[in-house]
N, C-alpha and C positions, 0 to 999 in steps of 0.2 A: 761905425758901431758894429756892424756885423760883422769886420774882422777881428775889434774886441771880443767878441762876443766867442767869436769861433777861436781864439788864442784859448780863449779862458775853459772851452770848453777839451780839448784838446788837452790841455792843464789838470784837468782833472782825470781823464781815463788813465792816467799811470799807476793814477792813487788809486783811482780802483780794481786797476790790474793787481797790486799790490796787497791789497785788502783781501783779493779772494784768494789768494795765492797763501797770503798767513792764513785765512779761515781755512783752508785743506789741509795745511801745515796744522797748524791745532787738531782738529778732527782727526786726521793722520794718527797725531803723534799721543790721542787721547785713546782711540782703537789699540794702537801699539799696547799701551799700559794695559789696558781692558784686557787683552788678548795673553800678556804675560802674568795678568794676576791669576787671571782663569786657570790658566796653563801653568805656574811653576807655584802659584801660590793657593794653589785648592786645596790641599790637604791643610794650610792651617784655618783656611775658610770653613773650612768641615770637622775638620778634629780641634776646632778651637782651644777648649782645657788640657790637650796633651802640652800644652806649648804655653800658655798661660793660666797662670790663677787666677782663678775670677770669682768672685763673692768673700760676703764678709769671713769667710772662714780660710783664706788665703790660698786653696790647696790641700785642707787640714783633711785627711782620710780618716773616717771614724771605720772602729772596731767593730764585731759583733761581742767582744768584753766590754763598751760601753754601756751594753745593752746588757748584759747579765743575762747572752742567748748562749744555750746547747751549739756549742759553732767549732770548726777546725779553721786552724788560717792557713791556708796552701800555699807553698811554690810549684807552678809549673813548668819542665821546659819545654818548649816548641819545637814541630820537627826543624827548623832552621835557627837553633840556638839560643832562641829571645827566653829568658826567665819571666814568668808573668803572675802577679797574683791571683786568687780567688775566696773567698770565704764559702764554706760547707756548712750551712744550718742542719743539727741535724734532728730526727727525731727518735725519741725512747718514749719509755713507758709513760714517765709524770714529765712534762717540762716544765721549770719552775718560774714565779711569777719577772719578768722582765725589769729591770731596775727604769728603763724609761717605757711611756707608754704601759705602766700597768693596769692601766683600764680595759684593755686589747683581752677580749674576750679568748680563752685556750680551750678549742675542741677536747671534749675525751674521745679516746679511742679504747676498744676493748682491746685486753691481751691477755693472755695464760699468764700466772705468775712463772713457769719453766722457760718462760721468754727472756730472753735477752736482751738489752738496747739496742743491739744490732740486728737482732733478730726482727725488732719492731721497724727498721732502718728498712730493711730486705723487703719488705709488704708492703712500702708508703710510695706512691708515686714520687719523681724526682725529676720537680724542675729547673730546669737550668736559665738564668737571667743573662739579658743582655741590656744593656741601661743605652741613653739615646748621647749626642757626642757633648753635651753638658755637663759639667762635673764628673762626679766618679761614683764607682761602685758604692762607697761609701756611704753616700747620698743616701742611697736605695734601699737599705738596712729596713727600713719601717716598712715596706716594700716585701721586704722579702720575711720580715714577720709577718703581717698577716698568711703567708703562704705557709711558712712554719706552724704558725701556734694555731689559726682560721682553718685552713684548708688540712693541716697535720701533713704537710710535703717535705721532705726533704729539700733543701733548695741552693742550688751551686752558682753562687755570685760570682761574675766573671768580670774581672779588670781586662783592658784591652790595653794592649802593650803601648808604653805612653803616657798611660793614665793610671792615676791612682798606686802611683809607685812602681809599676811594672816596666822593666828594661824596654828599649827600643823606639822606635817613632810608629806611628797608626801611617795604615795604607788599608785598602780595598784587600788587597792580597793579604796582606798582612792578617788584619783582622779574621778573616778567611782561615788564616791557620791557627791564629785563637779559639774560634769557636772550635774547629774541631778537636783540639786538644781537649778542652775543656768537656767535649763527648765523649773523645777516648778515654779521659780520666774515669769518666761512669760507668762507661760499658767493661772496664778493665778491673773497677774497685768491686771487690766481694759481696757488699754491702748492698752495693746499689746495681751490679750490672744485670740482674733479673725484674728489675723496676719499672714500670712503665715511664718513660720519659717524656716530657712536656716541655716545649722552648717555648718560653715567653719573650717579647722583645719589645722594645719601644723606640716609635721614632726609626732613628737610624739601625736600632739595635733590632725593630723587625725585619730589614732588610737580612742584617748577621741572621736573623734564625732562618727565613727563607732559603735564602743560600748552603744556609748547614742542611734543612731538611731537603733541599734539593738532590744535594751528594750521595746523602743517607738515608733512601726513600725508608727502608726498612730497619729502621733502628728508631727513628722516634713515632711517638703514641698520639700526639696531636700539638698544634700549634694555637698559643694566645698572641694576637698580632695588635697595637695600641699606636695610632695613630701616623703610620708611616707612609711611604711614598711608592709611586709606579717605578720611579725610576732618578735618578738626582740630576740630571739634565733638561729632566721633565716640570724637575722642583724649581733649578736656577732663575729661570724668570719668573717666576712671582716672589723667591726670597731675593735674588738681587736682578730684581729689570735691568739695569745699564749693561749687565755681562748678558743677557737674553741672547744676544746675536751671535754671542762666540759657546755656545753651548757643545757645538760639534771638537769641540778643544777639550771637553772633560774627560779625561783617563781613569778618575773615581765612577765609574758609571752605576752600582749598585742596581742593576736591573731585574727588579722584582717581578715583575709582570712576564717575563721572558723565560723567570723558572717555575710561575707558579703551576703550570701543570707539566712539571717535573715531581712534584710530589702528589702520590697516591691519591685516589679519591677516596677511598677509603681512611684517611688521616681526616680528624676532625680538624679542624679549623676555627676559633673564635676570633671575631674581627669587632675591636673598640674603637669606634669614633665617638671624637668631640666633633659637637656641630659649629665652637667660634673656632676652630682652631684656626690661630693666624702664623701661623709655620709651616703647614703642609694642609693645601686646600683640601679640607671633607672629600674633594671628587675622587681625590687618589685611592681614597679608602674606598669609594664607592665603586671606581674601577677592580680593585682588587678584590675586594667581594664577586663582581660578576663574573673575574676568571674563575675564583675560587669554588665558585657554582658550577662553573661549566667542565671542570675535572670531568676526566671518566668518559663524556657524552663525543659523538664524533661527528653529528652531524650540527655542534654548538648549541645544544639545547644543556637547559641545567639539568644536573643530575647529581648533585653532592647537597641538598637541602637540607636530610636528615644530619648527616653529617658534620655538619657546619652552623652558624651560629652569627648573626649578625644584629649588635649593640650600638646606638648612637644618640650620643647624649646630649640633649640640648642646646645645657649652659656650662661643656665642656670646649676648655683652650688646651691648647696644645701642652702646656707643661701643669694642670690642674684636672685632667679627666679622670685621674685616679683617686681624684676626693668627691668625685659624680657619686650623688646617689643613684643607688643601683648598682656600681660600677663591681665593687666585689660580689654582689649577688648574681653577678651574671656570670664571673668565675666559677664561682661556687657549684653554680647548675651545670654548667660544663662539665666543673669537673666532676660531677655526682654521676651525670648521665656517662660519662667514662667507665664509671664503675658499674653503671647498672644495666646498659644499654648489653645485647648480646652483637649488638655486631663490633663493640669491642672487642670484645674474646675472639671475633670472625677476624679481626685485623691483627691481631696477634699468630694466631695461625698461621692469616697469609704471610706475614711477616716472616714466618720464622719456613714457610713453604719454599719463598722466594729465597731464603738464604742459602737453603739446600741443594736448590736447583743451583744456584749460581757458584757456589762453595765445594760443591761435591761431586764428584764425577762420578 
């Protein structure tokens, strides 16, 4: 019996040699996958709508002529050849009442009758939008009326190449050259290039304005930033655990945290959190606030308080924060306190101090 016994056992270690040998083979060849999704397949994990249509509306980009808005529809082209859209809301004297959404409360503003539309264009703050990698500018249209008809802004809706009809495929870089175009368009156009300028972004798209107001420490007037992230490697494991391990593979890196004090302390700052957000954990926002405080100071202490501005709304998710109550009111006082605050007018100075120095010999 105990040389059955020892045949049998003997019998069986091949198969188990066998067994681990696929188990590594698997595991192997499941990393491998992982490791090329990460790596040749992130830009459509990230830019998912440039590349497909998704929701009931297939794709369909709405106008600001569905809207019955004071709006120009732009072509832009990029310094590297991409043509890309935008829509321009703009503001005049009377804007008139919106064919959807006429319930949307319209600021007056005062004006001299010797004023002009454009004249009125010239004096109104001018924000530039950047939408998060879901749908398209289109979307955002309601979005960007409240900021039109609420807030009286001018506001420049930006398509990122890809999406929402604009030539080319979306990248990190890419994007990167969209926004700035989309700032050079302002700072270039008659209209609006004496304007105080305001980037609002959401999601991925406050990464875009981070990044822009990195470059351009002295060209924009302050920052709306709405639920976005430290960094997109920082994100991957908690939006996809299984790639956690191969994070060191992303080439998309959007590393917000790395430029936030690249931009002035002096630049106000509003920071919107939802508290369910289940796409980019609350903590990212709460990391990004604490850089955001700490501008200016050198021994790490906060020092950007007044200037900055921190919202976080309860029973806000990630694609629902901007129907939070409160959510436009906290806009609002921003951007009131923009207007009224004197160390605005201080930041404009220094602005246009530091252009001098760096511009002029």
């Amino acid at each position: 019996m105990s040389d059955s016994g020892s045949n049998s056992g003997s019998g069986f270690l091949p198969y188990l040699e066998t067994f681990a040998k696929g188990s590594l083979a698997t595991v192997g060849t499941l990393a491998t996958i992982s490791a090329g999704l990460i790596y040749y397949g992130q830009n459509y994990l990230i830019y998912p709508s440039a590349y497909i249509n998704v929701g009931p509306d297939n794709g369909v980009v709405d106008s600001p002529k569905d809207y019955g808005l004071v709006a120009e529809e732009l072509d832009m082209r990029t310094s590297d050849g991409i043509n890309i859209r935008a829509y321009l809301l703009k503001q005049c004297k009377e804007l008139p009442k919106p064919i959807r959404f006429a319930q949307l409360p319209i600021s007056p503003i005062n004006y001299d009758e010797s004023e002009t539309d454009n004249d009125i264009m010239a004096r109104r703050p001018t924000v530039i939008m950047f939408h998060g990698n879901g749908g398209n500018f289109g979307h955002r249209i309601p979005l960007g009326m409240m900021f039109q008809m609420f807030m009286r802004c001018n506001v420049l809706m930006v398509s990122y190449r890809g999406y929402g009809g604009s030539e080319g495929s979306p990248s990190e870089t890419g994007l990167q050259i969209d926004a700035q175009t989309a700032l050079d368009f302002v700072t270039s156009d008659s209209r609006l290039s004496q304007t105080p300028i305001i980037l609002y972004g959401q999601s991925i798209g406050g990464a875009v304005a981070i990044d822009l107001a990195s470059r351009n420490p002295t060209k924009i007037s302050a920052l709306i930033l709405e639920n976005t992230f430290t960094s997109l490697p920082s994100l991957v494991p908690h939006v996809l655990p299984l790639l956690g391990p191969f994070t060191f593979l992303c080439h998309q890196k959007w590393d917000s945290a790395s430029k936030i004090h690249l931009i002035p302390h002096k630049t106000p700052i509003l920071l919107l959190s939802g508290a369910k957000d289940q796409i980019v954990p609350p903590e990212h926002m709460t990391s990004l606030r604490d850089l955001v405080l700490k501008r200016g100071s050198k021994n790490g202490e906060r020092n950007s308080e007044e200037r900055s501005r921190w919202e976080q709304f309860e029973h806000g998710s990630h694609n629902d924060t901007t129907a939070q109550r409160g959510y436009w009111n906290a806009i609002e006082e921003f951007l009131e306190g923009l207007r009224d605050k004197s160390e605005f007018i201080e930041f404009l100075v220094w602005s246009l101090t530091t252009y001098m120095e760096d511009n002029i010999i």
